[in-house]
Each structure stands twice: as structure tokens, then as C-alpha cells.
mmCIF file of the N, C-alpha and C atoms, coordinates in Angstrom:
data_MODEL
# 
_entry.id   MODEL 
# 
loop_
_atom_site.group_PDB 
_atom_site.id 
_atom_site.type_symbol 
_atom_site.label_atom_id 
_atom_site.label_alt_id 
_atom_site.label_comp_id 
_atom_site.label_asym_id 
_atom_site.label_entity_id 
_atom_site.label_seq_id 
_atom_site.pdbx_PDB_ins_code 
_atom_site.Cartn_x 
_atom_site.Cartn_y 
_atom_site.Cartn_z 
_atom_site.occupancy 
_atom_site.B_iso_or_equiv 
_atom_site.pdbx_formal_charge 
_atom_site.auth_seq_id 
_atom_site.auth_comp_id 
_atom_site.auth_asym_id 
_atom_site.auth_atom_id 
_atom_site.pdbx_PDB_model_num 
ATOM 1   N N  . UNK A 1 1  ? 95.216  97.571  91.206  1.00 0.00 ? 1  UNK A N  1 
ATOM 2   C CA . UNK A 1 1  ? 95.241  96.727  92.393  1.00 0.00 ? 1  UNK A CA 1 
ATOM 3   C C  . UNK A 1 1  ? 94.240  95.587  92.307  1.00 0.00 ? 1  UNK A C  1 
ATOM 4   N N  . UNK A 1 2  ? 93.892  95.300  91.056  1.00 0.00 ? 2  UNK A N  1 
ATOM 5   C CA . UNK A 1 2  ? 92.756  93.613  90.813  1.00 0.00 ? 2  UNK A CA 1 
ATOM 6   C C  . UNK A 1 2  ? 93.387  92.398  90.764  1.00 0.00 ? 2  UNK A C  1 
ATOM 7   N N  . UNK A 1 3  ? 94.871  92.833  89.913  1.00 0.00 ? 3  UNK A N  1 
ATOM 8   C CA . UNK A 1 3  ? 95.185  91.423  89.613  1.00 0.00 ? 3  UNK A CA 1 
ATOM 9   C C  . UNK A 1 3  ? 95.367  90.090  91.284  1.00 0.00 ? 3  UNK A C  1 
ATOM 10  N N  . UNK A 1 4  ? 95.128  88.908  91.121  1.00 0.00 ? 4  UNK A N  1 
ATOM 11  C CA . UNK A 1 4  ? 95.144  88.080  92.950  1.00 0.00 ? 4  UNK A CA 1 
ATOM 12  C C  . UNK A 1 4  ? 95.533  87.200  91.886  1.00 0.00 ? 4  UNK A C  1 
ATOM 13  N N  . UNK A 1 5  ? 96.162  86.150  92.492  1.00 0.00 ? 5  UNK A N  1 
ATOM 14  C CA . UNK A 1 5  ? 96.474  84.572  92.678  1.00 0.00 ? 5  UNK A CA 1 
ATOM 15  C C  . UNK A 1 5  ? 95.732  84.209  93.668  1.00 0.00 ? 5  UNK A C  1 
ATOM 16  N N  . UNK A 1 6  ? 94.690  84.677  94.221  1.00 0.00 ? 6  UNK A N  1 
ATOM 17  C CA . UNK A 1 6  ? 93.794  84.118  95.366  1.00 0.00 ? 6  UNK A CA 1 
ATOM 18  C C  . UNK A 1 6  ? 92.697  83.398  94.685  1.00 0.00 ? 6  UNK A C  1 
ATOM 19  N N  . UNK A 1 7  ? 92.014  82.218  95.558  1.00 0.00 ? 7  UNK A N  1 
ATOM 20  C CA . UNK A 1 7  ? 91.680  80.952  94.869  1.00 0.00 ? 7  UNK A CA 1 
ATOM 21  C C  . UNK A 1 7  ? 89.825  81.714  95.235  1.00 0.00 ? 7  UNK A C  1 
ATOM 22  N N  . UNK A 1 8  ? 89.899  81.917  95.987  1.00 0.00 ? 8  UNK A N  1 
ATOM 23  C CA . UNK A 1 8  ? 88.036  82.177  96.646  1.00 0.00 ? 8  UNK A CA 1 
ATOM 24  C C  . UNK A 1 8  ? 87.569  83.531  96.626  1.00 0.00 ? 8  UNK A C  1 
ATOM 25  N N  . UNK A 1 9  ? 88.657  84.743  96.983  1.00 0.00 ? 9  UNK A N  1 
ATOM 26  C CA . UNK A 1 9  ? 88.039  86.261  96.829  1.00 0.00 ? 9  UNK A CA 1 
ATOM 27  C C  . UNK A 1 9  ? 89.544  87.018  95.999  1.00 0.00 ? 9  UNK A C  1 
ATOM 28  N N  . UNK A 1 10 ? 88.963  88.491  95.672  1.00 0.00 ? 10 UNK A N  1 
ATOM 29  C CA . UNK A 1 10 ? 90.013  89.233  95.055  1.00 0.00 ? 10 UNK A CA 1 
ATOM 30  C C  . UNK A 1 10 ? 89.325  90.738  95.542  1.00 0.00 ? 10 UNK A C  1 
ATOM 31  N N  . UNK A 1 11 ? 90.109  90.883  96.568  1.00 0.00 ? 11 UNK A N  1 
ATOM 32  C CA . UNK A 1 11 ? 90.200  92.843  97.012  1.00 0.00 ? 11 UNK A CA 1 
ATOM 33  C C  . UNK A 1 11 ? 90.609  93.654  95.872  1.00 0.00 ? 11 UNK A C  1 
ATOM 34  N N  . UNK A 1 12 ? 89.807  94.597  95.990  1.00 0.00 ? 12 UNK A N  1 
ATOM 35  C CA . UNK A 1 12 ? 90.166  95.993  94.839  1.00 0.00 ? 12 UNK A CA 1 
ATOM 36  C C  . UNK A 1 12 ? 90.073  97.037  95.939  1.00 0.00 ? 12 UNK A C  1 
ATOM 37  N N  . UNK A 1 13 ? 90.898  97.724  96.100  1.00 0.00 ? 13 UNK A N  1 
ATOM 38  C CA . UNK A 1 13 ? 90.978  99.068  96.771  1.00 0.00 ? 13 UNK A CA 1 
ATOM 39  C C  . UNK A 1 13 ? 90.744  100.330 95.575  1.00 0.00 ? 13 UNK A C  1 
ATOM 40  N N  . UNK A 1 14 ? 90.246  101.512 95.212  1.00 0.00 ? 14 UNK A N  1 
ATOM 41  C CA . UNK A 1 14 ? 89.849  102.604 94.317  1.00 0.00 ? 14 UNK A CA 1 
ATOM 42  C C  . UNK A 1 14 ? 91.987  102.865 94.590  1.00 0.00 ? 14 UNK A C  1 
ATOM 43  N N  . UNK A 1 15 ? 92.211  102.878 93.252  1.00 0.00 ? 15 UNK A N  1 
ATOM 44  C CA . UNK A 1 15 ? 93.650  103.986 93.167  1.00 0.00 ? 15 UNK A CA 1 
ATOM 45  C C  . UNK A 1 15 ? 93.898  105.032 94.188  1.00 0.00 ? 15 UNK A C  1 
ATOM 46  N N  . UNK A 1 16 ? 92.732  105.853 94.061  1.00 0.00 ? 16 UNK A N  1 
ATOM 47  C CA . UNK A 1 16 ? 92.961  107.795 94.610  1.00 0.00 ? 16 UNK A CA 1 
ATOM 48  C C  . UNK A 1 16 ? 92.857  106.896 96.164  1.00 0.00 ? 16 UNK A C  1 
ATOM 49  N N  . UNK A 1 17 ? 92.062  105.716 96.769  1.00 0.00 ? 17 UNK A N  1 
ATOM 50  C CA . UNK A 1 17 ? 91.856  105.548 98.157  1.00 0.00 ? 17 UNK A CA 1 
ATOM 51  C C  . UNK A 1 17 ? 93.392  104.933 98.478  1.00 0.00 ? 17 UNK A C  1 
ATOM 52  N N  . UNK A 1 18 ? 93.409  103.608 98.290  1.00 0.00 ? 18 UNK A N  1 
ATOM 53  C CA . UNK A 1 18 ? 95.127  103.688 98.318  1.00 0.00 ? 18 UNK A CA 1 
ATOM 54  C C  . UNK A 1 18 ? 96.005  104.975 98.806  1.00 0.00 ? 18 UNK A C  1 
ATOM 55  N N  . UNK A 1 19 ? 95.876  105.866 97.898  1.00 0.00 ? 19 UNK A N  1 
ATOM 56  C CA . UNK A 1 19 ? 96.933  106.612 98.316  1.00 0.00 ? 19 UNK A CA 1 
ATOM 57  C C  . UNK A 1 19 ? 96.572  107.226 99.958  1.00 0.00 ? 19 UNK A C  1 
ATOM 58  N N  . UNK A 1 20 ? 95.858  107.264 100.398 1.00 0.00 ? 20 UNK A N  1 
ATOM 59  C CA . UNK A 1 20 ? 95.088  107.847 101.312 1.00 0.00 ? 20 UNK A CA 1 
ATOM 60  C C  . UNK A 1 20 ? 96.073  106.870 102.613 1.00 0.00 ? 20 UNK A C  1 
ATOM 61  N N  . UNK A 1 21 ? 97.107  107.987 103.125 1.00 0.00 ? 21 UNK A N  1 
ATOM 62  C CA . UNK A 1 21 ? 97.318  107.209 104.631 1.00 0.00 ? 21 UNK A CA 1 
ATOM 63  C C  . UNK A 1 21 ? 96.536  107.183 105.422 1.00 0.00 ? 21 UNK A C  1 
ATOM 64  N N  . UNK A 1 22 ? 95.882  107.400 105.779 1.00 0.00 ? 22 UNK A N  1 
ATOM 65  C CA . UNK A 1 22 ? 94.878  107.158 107.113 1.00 0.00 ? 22 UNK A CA 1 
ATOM 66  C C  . UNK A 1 22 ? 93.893  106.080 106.796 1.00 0.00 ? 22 UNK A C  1 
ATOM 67  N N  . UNK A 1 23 ? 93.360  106.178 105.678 1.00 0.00 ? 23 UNK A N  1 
ATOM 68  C CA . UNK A 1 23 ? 92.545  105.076 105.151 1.00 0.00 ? 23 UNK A CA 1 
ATOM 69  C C  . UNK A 1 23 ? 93.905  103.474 105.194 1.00 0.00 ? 23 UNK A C  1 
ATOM 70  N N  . UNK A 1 24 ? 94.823  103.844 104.313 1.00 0.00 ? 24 UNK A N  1 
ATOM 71  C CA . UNK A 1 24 ? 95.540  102.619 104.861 1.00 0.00 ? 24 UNK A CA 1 
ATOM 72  C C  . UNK A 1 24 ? 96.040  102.205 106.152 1.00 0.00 ? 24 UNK A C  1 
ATOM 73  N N  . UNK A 1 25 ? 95.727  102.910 107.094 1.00 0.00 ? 25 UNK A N  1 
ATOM 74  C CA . UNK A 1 25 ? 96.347  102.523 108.507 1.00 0.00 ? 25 UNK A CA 1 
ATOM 75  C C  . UNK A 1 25 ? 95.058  101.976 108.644 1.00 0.00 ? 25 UNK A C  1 
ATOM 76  N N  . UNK A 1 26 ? 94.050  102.578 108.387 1.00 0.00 ? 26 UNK A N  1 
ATOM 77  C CA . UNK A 1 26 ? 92.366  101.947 109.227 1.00 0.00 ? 26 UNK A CA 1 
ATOM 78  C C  . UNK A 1 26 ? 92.197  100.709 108.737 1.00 0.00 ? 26 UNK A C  1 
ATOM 79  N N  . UNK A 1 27 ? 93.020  100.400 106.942 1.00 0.00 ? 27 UNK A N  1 
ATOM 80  C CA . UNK A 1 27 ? 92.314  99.382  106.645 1.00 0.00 ? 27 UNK A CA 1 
ATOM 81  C C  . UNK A 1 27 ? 92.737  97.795  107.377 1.00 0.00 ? 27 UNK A C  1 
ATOM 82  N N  . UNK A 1 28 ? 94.324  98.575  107.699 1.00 0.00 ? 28 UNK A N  1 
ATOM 83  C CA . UNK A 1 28 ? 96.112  97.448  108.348 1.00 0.00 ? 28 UNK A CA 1 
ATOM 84  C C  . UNK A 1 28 ? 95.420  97.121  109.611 1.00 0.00 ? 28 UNK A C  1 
ATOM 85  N N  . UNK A 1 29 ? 94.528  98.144  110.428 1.00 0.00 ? 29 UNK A N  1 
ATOM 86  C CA . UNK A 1 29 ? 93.906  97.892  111.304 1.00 0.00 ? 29 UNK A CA 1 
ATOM 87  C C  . UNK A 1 29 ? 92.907  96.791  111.571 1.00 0.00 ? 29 UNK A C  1 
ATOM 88  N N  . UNK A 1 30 ? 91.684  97.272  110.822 1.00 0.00 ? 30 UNK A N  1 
ATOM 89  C CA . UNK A 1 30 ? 90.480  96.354  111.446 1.00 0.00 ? 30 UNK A CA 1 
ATOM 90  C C  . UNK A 1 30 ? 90.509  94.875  110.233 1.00 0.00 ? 30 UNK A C  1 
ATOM 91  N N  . UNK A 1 31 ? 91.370  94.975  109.746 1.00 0.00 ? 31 UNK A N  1 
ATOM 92  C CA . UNK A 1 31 ? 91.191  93.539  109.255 1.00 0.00 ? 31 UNK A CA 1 
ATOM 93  C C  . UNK A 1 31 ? 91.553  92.426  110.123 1.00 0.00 ? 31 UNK A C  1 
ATOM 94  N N  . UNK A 1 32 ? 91.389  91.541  110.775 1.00 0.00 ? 32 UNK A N  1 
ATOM 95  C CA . UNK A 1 32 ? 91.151  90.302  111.377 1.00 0.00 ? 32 UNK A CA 1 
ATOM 96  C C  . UNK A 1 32 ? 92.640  89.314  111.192 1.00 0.00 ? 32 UNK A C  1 
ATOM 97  N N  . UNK A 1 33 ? 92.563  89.151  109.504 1.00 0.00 ? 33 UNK A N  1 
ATOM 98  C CA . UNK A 1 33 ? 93.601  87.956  108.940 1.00 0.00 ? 33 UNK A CA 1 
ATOM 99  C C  . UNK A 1 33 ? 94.603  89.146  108.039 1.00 0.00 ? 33 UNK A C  1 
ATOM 100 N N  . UNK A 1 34 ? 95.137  90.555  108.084 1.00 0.00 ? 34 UNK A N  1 
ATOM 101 C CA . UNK A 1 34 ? 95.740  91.146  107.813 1.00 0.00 ? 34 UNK A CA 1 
ATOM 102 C C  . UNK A 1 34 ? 95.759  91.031  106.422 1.00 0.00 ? 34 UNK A C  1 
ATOM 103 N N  . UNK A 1 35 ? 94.772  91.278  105.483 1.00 0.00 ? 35 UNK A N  1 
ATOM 104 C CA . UNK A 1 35 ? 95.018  91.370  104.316 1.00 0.00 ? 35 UNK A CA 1 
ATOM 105 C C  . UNK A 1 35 ? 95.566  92.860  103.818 1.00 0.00 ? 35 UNK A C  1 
ATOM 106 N N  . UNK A 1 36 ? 95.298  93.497  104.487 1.00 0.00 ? 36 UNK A N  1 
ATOM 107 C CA . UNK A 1 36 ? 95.831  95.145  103.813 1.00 0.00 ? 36 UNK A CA 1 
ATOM 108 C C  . UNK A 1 36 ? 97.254  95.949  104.553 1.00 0.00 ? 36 UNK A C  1 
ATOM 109 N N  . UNK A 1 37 ? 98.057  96.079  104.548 1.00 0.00 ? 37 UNK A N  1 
ATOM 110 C CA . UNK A 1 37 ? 98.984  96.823  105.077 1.00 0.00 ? 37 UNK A CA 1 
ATOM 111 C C  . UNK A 1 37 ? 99.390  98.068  104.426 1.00 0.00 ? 37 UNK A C  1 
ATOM 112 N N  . UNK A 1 38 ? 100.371 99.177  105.023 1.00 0.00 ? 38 UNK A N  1 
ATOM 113 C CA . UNK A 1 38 ? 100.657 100.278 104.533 1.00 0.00 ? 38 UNK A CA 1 
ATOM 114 C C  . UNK A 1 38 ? 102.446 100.022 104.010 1.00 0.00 ? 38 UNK A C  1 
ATOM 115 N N  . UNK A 1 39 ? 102.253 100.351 102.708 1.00 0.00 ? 39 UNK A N  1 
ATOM 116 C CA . UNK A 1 39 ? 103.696 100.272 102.429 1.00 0.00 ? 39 UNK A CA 1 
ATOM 117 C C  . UNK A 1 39 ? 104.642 101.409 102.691 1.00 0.00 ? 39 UNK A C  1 
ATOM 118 N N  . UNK A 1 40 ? 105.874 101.755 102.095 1.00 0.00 ? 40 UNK A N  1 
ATOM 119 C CA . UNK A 1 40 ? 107.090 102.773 102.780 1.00 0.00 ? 40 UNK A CA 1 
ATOM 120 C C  . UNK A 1 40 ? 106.303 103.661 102.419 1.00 0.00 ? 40 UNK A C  1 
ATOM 121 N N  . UNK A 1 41 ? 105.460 104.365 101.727 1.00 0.00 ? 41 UNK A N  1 
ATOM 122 C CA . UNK A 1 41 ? 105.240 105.660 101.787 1.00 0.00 ? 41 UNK A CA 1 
ATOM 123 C C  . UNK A 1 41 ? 103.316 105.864 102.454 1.00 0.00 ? 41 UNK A C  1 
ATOM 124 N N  . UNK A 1 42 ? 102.900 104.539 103.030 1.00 0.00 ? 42 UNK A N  1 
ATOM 125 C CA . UNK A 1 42 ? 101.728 104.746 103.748 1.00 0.00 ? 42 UNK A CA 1 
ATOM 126 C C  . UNK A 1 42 ? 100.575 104.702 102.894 1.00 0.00 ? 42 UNK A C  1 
ATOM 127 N N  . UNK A 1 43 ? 100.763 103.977 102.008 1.00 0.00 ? 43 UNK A N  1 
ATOM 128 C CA . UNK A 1 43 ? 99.588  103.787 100.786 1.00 0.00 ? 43 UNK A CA 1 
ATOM 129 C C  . UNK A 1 43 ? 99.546  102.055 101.421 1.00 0.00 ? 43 UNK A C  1 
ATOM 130 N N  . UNK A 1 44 ? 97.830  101.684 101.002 1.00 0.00 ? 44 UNK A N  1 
ATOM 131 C CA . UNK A 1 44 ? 97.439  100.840 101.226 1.00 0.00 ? 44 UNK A CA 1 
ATOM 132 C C  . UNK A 1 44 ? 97.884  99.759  100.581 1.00 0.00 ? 44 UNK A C  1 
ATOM 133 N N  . UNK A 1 45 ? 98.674  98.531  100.714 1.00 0.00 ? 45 UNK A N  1 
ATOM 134 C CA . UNK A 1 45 ? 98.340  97.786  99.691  1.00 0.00 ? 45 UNK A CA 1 
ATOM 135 C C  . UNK A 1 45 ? 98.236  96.086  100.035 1.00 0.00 ? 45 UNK A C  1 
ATOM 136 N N  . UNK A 1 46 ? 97.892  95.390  99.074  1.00 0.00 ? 46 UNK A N  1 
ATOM 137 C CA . UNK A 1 46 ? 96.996  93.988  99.225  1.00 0.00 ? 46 UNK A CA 1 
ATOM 138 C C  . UNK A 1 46 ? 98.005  93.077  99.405  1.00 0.00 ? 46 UNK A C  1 
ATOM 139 N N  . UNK A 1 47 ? 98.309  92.275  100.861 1.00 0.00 ? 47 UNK A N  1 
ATOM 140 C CA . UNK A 1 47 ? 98.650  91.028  101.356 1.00 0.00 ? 47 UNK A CA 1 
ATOM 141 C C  . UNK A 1 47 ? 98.412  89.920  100.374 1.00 0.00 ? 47 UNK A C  1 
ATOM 142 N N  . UNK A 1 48 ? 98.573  89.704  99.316  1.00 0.00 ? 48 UNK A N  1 
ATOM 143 C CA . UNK A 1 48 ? 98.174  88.789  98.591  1.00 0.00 ? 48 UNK A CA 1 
ATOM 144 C C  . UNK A 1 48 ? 97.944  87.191  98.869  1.00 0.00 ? 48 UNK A C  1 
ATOM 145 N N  . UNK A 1 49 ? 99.572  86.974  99.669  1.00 0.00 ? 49 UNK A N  1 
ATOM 146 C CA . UNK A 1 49 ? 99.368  85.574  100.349 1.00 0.00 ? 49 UNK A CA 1 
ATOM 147 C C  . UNK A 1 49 ? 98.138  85.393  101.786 1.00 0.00 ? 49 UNK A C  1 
ATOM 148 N N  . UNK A 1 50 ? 97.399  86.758  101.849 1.00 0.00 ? 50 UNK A N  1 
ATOM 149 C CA . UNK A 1 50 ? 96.449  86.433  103.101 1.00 0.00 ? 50 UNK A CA 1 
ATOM 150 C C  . UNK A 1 50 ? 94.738  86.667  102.193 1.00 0.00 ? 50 UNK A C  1 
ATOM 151 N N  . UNK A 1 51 ? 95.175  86.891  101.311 1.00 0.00 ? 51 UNK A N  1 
ATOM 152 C CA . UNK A 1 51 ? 93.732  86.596  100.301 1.00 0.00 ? 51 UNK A CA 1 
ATOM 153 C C  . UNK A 1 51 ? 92.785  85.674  100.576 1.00 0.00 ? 51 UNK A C  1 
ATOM 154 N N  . UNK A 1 52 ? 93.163  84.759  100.623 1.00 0.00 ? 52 UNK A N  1 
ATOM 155 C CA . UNK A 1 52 ? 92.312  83.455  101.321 1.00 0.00 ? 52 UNK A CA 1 
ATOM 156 C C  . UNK A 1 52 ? 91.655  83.004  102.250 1.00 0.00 ? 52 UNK A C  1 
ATOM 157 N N  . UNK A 1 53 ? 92.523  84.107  103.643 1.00 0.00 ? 53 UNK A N  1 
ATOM 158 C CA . UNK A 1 53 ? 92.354  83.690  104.619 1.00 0.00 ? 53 UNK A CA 1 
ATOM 159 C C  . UNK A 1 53 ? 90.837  84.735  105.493 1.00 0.00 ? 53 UNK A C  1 
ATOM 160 N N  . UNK A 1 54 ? 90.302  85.460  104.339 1.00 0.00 ? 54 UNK A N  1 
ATOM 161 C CA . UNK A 1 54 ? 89.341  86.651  103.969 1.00 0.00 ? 54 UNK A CA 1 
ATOM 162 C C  . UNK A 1 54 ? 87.867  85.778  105.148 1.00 0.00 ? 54 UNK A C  1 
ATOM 163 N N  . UNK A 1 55 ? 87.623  86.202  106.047 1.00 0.00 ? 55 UNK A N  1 
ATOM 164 C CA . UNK A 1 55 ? 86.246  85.813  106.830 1.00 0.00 ? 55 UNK A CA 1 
ATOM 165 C C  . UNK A 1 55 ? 84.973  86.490  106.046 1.00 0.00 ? 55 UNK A C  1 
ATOM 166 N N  . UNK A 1 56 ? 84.851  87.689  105.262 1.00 0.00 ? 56 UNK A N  1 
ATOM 167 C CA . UNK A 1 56 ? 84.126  88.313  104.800 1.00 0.00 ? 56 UNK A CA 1 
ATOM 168 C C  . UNK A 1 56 ? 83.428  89.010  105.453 1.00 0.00 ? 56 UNK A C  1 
ATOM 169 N N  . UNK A 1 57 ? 84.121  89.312  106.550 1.00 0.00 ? 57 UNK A N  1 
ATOM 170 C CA . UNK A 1 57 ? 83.213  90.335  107.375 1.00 0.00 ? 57 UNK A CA 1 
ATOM 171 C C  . UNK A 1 57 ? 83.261  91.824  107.995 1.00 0.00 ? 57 UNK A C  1 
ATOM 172 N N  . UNK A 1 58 ? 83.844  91.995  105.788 1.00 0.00 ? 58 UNK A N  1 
ATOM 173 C CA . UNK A 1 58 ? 82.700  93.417  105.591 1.00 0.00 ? 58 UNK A CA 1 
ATOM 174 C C  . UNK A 1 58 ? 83.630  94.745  106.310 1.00 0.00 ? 58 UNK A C  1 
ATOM 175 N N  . UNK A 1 59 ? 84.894  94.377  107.303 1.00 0.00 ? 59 UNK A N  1 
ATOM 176 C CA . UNK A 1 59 ? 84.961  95.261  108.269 1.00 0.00 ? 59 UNK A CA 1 
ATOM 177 C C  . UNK A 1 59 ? 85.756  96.642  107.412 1.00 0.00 ? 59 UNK A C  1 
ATOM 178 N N  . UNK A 1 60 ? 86.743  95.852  105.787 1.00 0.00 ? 60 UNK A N  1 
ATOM 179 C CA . UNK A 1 60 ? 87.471  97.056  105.499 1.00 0.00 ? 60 UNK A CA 1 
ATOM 180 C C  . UNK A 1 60 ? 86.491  97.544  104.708 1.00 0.00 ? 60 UNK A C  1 
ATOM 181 N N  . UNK A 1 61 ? 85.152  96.978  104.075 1.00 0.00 ? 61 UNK A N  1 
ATOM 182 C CA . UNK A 1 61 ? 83.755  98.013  103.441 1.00 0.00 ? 61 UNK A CA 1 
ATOM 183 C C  . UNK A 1 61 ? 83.595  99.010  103.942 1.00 0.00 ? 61 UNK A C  1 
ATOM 184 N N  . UNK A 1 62 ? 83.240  98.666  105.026 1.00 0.00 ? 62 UNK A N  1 
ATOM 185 C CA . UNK A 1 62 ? 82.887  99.747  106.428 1.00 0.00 ? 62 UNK A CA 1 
ATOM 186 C C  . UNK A 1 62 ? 83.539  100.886 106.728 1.00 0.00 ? 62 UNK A C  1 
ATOM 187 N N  . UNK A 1 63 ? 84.849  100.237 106.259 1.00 0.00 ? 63 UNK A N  1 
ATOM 188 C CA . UNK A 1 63 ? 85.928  101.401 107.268 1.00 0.00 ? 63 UNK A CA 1 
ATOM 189 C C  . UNK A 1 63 ? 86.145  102.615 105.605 1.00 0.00 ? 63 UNK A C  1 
ATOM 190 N N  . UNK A 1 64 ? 85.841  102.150 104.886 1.00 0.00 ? 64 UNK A N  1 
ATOM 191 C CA . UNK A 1 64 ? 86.790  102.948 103.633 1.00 0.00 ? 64 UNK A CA 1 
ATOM 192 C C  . UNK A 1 64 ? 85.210  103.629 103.350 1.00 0.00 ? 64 UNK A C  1 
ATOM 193 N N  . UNK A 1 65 ? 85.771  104.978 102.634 1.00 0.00 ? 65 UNK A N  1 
ATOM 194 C CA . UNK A 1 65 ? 84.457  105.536 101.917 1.00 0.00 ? 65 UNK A CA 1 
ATOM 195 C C  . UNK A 1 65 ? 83.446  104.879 101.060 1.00 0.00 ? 65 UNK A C  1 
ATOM 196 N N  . UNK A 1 66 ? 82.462  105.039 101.073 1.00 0.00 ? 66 UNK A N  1 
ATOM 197 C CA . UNK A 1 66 ? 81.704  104.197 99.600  1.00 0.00 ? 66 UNK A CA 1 
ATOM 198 C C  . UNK A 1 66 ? 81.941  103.395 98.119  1.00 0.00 ? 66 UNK A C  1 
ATOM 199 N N  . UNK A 1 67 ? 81.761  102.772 98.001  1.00 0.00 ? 67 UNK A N  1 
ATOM 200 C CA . UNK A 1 67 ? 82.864  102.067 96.790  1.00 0.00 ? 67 UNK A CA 1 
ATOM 201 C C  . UNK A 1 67 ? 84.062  102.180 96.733  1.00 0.00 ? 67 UNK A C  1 
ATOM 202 N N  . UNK A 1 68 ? 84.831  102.737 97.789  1.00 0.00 ? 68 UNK A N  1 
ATOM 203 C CA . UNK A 1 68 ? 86.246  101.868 97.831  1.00 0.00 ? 68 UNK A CA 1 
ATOM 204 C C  . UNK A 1 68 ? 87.198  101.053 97.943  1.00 0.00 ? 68 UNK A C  1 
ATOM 205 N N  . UNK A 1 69 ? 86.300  99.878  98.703  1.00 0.00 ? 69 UNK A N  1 
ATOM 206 C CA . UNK A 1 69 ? 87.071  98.676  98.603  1.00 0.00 ? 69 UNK A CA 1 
ATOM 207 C C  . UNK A 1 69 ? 86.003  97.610  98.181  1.00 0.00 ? 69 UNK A C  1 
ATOM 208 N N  . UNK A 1 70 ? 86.115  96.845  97.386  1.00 0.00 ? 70 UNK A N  1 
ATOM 209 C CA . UNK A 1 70 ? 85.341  95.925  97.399  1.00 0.00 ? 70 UNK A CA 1 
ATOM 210 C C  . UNK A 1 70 ? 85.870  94.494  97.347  1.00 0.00 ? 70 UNK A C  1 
ATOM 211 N N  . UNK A 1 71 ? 84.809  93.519  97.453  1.00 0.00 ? 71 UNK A N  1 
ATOM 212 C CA . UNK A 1 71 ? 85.605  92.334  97.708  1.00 0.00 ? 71 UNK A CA 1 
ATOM 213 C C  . UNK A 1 71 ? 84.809  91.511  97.184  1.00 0.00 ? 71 UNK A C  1 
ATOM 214 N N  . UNK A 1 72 ? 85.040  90.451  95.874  1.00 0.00 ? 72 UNK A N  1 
ATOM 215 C CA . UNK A 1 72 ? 84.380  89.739  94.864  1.00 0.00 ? 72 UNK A CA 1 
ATOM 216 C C  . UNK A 1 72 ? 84.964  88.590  95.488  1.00 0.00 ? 72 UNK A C  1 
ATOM 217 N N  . UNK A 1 73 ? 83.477  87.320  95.144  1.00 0.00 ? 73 UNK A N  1 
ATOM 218 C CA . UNK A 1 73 ? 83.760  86.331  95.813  1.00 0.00 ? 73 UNK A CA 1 
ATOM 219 C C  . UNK A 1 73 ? 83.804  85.285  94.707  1.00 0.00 ? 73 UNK A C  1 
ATOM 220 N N  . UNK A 1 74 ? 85.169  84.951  94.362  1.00 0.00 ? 74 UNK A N  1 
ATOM 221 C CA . UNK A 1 74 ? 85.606  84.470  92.839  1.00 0.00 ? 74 UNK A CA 1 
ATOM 222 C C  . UNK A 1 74 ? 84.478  83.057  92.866  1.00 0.00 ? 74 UNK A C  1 
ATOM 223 N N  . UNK A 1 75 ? 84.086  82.756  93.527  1.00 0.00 ? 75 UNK A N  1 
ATOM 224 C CA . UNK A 1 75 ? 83.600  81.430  93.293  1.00 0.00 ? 75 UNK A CA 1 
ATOM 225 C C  . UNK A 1 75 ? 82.025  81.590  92.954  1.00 0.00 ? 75 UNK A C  1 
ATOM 226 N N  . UNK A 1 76 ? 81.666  82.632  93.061  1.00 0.00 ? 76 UNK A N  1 
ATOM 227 C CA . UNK A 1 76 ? 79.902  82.678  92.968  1.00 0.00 ? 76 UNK A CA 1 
ATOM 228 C C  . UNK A 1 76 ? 79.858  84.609  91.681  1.00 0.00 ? 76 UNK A C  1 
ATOM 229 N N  . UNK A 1 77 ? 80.833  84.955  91.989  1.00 0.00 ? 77 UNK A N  1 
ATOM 230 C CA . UNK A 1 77 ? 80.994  86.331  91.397  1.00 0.00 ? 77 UNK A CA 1 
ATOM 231 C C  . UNK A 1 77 ? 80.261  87.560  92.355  1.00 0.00 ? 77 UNK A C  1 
ATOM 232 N N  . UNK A 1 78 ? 79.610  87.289  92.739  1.00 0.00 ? 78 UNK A N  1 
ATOM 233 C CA . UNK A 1 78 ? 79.283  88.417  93.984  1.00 0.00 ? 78 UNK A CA 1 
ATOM 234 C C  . UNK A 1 78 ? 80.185  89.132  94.299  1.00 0.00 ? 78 UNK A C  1 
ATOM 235 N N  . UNK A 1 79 ? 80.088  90.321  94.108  1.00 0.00 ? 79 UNK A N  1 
ATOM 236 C CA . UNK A 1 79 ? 80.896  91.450  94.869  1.00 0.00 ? 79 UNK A CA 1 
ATOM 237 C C  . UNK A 1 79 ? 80.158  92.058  96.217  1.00 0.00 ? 79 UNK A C  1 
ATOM 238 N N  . UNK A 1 80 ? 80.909  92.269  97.037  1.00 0.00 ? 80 UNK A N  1 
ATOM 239 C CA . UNK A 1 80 ? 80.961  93.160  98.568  1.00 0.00 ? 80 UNK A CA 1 
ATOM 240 C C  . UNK A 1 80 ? 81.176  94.854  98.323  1.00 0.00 ? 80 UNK A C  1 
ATOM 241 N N  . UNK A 1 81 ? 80.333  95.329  98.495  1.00 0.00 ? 81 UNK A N  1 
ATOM 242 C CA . UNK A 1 81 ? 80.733  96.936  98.358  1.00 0.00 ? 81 UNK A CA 1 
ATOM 243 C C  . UNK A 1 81 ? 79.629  97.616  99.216  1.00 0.00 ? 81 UNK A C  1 
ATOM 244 N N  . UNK A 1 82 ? 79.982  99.114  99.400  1.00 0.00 ? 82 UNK A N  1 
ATOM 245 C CA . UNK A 1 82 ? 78.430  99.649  99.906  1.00 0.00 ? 82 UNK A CA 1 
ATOM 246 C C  . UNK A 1 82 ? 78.670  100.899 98.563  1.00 0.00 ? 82 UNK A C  1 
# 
């Protein structure tokens, strides 16, 4: 889940978290500009065309276990994780 065509950040969700429905409903949830949704079988996966539209604020870090989502900021290389 690394590869983006996004110009400024690129979401990585962990594989094993993905599969995790509840984690993908929380993530479809508190995102702002809807980058994450749950596909037909309720696995998380990445809005690609809303990549961009990323505020950085941190909310699907928060919501997912520890190093499971992170969010690299292609233009400086900084990654977002806890």
C-alpha cells in the first residue's frame, strides 16, 4: 500500500492493519478530506485521488495502533508516525 501518484504526501497503512475492519471504518471516519475508505470486504484502503488534499493533522496516526499508518511528506521526506 506505498506506491501514490500524489505530488506532496504518500500514506502507508501496515498490511495486517488494513485488514482490520474497525480500524478501517475509524480511519473512513476521522479523516477530514477522506483519504481512507473501506472496500467490499471492509479492509482499509488509500483514496489516492484525495492524497493531496492531506491537512496533516495527524488524526488517522492517532486513531490506528502505533506505527500503523504513517504519512511521509514527499517534499521534505519527513515521515508522521507515533
Amino acid at each position: 500500500m506505498a506506491e501514490t501518484k500524489a505530488m506532496f504526501i504518500q500514506v502507508e497503512v501496515d498490511p495486517a492493519a488494513a485488514g482490520d475492519t474497525a480500524l478501517a471504518k475509524k480511519l473512513a471516519e476521522v479523516c477530514p478530506v477522506n483519504i481512507f475508505e473501506a472496500d467490499g470486504e471492509g479492509k482499509a484502503v488509500i483514496v489516492e485521488e484525495n492524497l493531496d488534499e492531506c491537512v496533516l493533522c495527524e488524526l488517522c496516526i492517532e486513531a490506528a495502533p502505533p506505527g500503523q499508518v504513517r504519512v511521509t511528506k514527499l517534499y521534505s521526506g519527513e515521515t508522521l508516525s507515533r
